[in-house]
C-alpha positions as CSV (number, residue, x, y, z in Angstrom):
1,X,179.3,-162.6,-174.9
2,X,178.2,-163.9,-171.2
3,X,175.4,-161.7,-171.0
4,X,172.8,-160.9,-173.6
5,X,172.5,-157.2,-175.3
6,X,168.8,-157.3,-174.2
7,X,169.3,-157.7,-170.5
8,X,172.3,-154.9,-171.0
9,X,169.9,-152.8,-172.4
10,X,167.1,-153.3,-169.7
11,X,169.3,-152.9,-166.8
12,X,170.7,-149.7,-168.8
13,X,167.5,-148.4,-168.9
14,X,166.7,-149.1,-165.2
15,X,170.1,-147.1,-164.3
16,X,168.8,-144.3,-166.7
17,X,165.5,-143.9,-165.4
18,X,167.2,-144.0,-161.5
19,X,169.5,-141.4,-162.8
20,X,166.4,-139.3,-164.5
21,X,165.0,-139.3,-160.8
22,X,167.7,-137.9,-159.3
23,X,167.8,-135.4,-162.3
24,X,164.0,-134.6,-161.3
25,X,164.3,-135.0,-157.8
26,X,167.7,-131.6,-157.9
27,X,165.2,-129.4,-160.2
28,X,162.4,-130.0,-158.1
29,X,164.3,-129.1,-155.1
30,X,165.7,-125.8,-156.8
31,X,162.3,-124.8,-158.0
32,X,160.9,-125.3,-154.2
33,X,163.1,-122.6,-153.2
34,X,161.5,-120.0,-156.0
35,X,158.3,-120.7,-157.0
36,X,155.3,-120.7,-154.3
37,X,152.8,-122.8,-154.6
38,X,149.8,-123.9,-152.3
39,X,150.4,-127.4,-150.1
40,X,147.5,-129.1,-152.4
41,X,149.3,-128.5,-155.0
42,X,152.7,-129.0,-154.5
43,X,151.6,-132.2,-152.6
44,X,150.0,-133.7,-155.7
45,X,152.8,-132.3,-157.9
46,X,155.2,-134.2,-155.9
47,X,153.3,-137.5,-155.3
48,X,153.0,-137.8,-158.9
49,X,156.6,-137.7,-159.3
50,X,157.3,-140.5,-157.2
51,X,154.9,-142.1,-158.6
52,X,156.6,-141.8,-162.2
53,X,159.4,-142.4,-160.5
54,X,158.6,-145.7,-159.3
55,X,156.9,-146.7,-162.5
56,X,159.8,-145.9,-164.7
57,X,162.1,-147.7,-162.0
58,X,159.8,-150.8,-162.0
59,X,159.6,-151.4,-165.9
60,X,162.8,-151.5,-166.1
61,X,164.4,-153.3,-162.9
62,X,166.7,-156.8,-162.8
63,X,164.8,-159.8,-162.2
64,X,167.7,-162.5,-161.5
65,X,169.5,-163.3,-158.3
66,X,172.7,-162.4,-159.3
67,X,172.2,-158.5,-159.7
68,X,169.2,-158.3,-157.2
69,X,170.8,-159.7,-154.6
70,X,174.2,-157.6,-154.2
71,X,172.0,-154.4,-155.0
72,X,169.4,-155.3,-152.0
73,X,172.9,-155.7,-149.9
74,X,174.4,-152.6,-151.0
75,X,171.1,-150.8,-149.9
76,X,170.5,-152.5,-146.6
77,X,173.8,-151.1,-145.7
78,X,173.7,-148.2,-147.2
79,X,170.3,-147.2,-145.0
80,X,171.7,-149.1,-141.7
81,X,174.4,-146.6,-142.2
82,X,171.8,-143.6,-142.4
83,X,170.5,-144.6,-139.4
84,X,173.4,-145.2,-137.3
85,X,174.0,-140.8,-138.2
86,X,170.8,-141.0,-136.5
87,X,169.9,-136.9,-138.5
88,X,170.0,-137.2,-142.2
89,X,170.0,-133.4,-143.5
90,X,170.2,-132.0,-146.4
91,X,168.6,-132.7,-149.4
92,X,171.3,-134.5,-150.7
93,X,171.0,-137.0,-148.1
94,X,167.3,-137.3,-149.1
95,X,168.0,-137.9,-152.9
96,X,170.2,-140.7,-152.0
97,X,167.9,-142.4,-149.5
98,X,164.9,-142.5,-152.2
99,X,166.9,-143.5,-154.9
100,X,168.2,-146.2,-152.6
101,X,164.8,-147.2,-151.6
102,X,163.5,-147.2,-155.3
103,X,166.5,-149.6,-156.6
104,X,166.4,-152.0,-153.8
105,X,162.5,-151.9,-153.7
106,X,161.9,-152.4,-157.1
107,X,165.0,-155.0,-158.2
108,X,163.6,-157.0,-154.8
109,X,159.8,-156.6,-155.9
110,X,160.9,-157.4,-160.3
111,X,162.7,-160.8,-158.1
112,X,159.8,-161.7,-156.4
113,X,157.2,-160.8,-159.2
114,X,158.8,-162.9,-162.0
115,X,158.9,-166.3,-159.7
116,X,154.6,-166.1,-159.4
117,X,153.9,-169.6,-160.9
118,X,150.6,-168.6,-161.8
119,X,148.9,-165.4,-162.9
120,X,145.8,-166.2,-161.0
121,X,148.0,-165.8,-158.0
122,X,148.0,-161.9,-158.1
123,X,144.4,-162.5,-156.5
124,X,145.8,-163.8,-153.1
125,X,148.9,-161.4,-153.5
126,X,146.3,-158.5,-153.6
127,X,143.9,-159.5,-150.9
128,X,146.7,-160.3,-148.5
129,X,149.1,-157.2,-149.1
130,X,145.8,-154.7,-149.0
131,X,145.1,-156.6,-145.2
132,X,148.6,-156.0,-143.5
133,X,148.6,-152.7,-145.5
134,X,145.8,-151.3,-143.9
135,X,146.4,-153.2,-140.6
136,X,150.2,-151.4,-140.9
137,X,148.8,-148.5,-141.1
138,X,145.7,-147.8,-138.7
139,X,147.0,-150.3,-136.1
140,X,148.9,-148.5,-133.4
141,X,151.1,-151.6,-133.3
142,X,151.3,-151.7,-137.1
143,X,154.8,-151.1,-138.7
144,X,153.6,-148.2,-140.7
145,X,152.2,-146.7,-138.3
146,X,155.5,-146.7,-135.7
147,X,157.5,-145.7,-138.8
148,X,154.9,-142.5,-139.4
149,X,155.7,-141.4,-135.8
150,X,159.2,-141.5,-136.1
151,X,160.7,-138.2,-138.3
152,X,164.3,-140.4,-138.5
153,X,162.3,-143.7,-139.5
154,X,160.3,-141.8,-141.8
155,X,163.1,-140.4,-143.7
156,X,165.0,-143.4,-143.8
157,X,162.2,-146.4,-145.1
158,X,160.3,-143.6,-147.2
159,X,160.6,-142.4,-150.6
160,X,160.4,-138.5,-150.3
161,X,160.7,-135.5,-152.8
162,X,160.8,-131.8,-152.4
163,X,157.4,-129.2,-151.9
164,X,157.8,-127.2,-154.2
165,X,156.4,-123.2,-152.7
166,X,158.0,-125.1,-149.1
167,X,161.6,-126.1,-149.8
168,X,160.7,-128.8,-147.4
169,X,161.3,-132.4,-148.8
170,X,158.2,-134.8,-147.1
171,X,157.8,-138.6,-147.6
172,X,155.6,-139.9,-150.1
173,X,155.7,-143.6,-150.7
174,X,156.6,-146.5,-148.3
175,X,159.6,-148.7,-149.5
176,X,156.7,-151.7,-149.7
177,X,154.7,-149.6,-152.2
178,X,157.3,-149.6,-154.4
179,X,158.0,-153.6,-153.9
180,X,155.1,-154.7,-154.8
181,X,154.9,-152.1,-157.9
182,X,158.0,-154.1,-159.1
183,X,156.1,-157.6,-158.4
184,X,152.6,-156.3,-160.0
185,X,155.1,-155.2,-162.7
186,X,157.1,-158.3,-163.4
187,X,154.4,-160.8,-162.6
188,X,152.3,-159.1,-165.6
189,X,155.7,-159.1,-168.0
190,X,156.2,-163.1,-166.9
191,X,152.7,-164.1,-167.7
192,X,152.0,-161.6,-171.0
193,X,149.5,-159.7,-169.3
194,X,149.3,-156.4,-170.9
195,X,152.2,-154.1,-169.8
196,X,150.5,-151.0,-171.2
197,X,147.0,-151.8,-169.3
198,X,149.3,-152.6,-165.9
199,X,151.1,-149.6,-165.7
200,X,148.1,-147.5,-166.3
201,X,146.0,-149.8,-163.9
202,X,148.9,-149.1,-160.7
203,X,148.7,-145.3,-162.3
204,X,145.0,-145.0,-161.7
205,X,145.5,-147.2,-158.1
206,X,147.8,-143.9,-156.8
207,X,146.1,-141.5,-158.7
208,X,142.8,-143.0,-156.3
209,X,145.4,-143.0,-152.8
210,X,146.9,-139.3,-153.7
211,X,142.7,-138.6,-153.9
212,X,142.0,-140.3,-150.6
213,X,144.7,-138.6,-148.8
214,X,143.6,-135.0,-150.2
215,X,140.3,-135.8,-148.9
216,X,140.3,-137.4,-145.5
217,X,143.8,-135.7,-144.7
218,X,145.2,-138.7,-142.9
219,X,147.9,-141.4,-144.0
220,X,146.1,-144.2,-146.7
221,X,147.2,-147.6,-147.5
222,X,148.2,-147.9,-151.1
223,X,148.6,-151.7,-151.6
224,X,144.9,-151.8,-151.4
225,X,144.1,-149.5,-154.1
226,X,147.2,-151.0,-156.3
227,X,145.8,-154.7,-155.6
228,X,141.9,-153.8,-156.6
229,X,143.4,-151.7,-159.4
230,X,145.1,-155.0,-161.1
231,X,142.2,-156.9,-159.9
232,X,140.0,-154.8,-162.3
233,X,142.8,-154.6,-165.0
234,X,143.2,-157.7,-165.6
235,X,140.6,-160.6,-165.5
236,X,143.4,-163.9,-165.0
237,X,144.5,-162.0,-161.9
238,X,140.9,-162.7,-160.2
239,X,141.5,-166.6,-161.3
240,X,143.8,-168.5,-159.4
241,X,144.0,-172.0,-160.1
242,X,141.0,-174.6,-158.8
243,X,143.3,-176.7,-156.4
244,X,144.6,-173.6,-154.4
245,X,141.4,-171.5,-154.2
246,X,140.4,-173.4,-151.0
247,X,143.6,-172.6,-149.1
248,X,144.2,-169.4,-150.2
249,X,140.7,-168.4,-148.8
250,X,141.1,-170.1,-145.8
251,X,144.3,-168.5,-145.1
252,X,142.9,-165.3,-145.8
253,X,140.5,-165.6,-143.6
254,X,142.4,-166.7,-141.0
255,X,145.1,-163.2,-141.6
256,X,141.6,-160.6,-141.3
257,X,140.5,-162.7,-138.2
258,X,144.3,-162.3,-136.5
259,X,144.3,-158.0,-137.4
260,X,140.7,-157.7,-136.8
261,X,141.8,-159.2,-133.2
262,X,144.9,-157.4,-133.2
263,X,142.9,-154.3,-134.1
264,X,140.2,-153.7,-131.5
265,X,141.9,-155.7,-128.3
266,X,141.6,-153.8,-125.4
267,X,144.9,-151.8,-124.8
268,X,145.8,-150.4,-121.5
C-alpha cells in the first residue's frame, strides 16, 4: 500500500470535519431565517462556530507537499475566479468561499507548522505575527484594513457564517487567522506539546478577541491573542534556542520600529 492507513484516516477526518462545516454552516443559515435573535448574540453564536470550525479543520489538515500544494492551487483559483464575478450572492457562494478559505488556510498553515525546527521558535512566530496583525489592522495602509473596506474583498479573503435572527451572512475570521491556527496546531503535534492544552489555549485566545470586539465594537487582531495564548500554554514556546535569541530580538525590533514609523507618518 503507497500510502499509510493513518495518514488516510487523518486526511479522512479533515474532509469530514470540512464537510461537518458546510453541514453547520446550511442549518445555521435556515435557522437565521426563523428564529430571532439579538446581534450580540447571534454574533457570538456565530463566531464560535467558525471558530470550531477552524479548530476541527486544523487538527486534522495534510502536512506534506504533495496534497498541500495542489489544494492551496485549487483554492487560489477557485477565489481568483470569485473575484473576477466581481458580486458573490447567495449563501451558497458564501459556504463555498469559507470552506475554501478553511482548507487552503489550514493545509497551508499544518505545512508551515510541521517544518518549525524548534519549539522555542513559536516565541518569534508569536511576537512577529501579533506586530503585522495589529499593524494590518489599525494602519490605514495595512492589508486588513483595505480588505475591511472593501464588501467584495471582505467576502472573498474572509471566513463568514450566517446571523442567525438576520439572515445576513457577515465575515468572521481572516484567511491568516486560520493559517496560523494550522501552524500553532502542527508545530505543537511535531514537537509533542500537548494537543489537548493547544487547542484549548487558541480556544481561550478567540474566546478573549470575540470579548474584545463585543466590547470596544471595532475590528481586533487575533494573532495577538492566539500568540500570547500559546505563549502562556506552553512554557518551551517562550524558549527559543540560545544562539538565535539575539537575532530574533533584533529583528523584532527592527519590524515594531518600521510599523510604529509606518503608523504615525504624517499623511496628506
Amino acid at each position: 500500500m503507497s500510502v499509510e492507513p493513518r495518514f488516510i484516516r487523518r486526511r479522512g477526518a479533515w474532509a469530514v470535519s470540512l464537510a461537518c462545516t458546510a453541514i453547520a454552516f446550511a442549518a445555521s443559515h435556515g435557522l437565521s431565517q426563523v428564529l430571532a435573535l439579538g446581534p450580540l448574540a447571534a454574533y457570538a453564536i456565530g463566531f464560535s462556530c467558525v471558530v470550531a470550525a477552524t479548530l476541527g479543520a486544523a487538527l486534522f489538515a495534510p502536512r506534506t507537499v504533495r496534497v498541500v500544494a495542489p489544494i492551496v492551487i485549487a483554492v487560489l483559483c477557485a477565489l481568483a475566479c470569485a473575484y473576477a464575478l466581481a458580486a458573490p450572492a447567495g449563501w451558497p457562494i458564501a459556504l463555498a468561499i469559507s470552506i475554501a478559505l478553511l482548507a487552503g488556510g489550514t493545509a497551508l498553515g499544518s505545512l508551515v507548522g510541521t517544518r518549525i525546527e524548534h519549539a522555542g521558535h513559536l516565541l518569534f512566530v508569536a511576537l512577529a505575527s501579533a506586530l503585522a496583525d495589529v499593524f494590518s489592522v489599525t494602519s490605514p495602509e495595512g492589508p486588513s484594513a483595505a480588505i475591511a473596506k472593501s464588501d467584495l474583498a471582505l467576502r472573498i479573503a474572509a471566513v463568514s457564517w450566517p446571523m442567525i435572527g438576520s439572515g445576513s451572512i457577515e465575515a468572521f475570521l481572516g484567511v491568516g487567522d486560520v493559517v496560523f491556527t494550522g501552524l500553532y496546531i502542527a508545530t505543537a503535534r511535531r514537537h509533542e506539546l500537548p494537543l489537548r492544552r493547544t487547542v484549548l489555549a487558541l480556544a481561550a485566545g478567540y474566546c478573549a478577541t470575540m470579548l474584545a470586539v463585543l466590547v470596544l465594537q471595532v475590528a481586533v487582531p487575533a494573532l495577538p491573542f492566539l500568540g500570547g495564548a500559546m505563549l502562556i500554554a506552553h512554557p518551551e514556546a517562550r524558549q527559543p534556542p540560545v544562539a538565535e535569541r539575539r537575532r530574533g530580538f533584533v529583528v523584532l525590533s527592527v519590524m515594531a520600529a518600521l510599523f510604529l514609523v509606518l503608523l504615525f507618518r504624517p499623511r496628506n
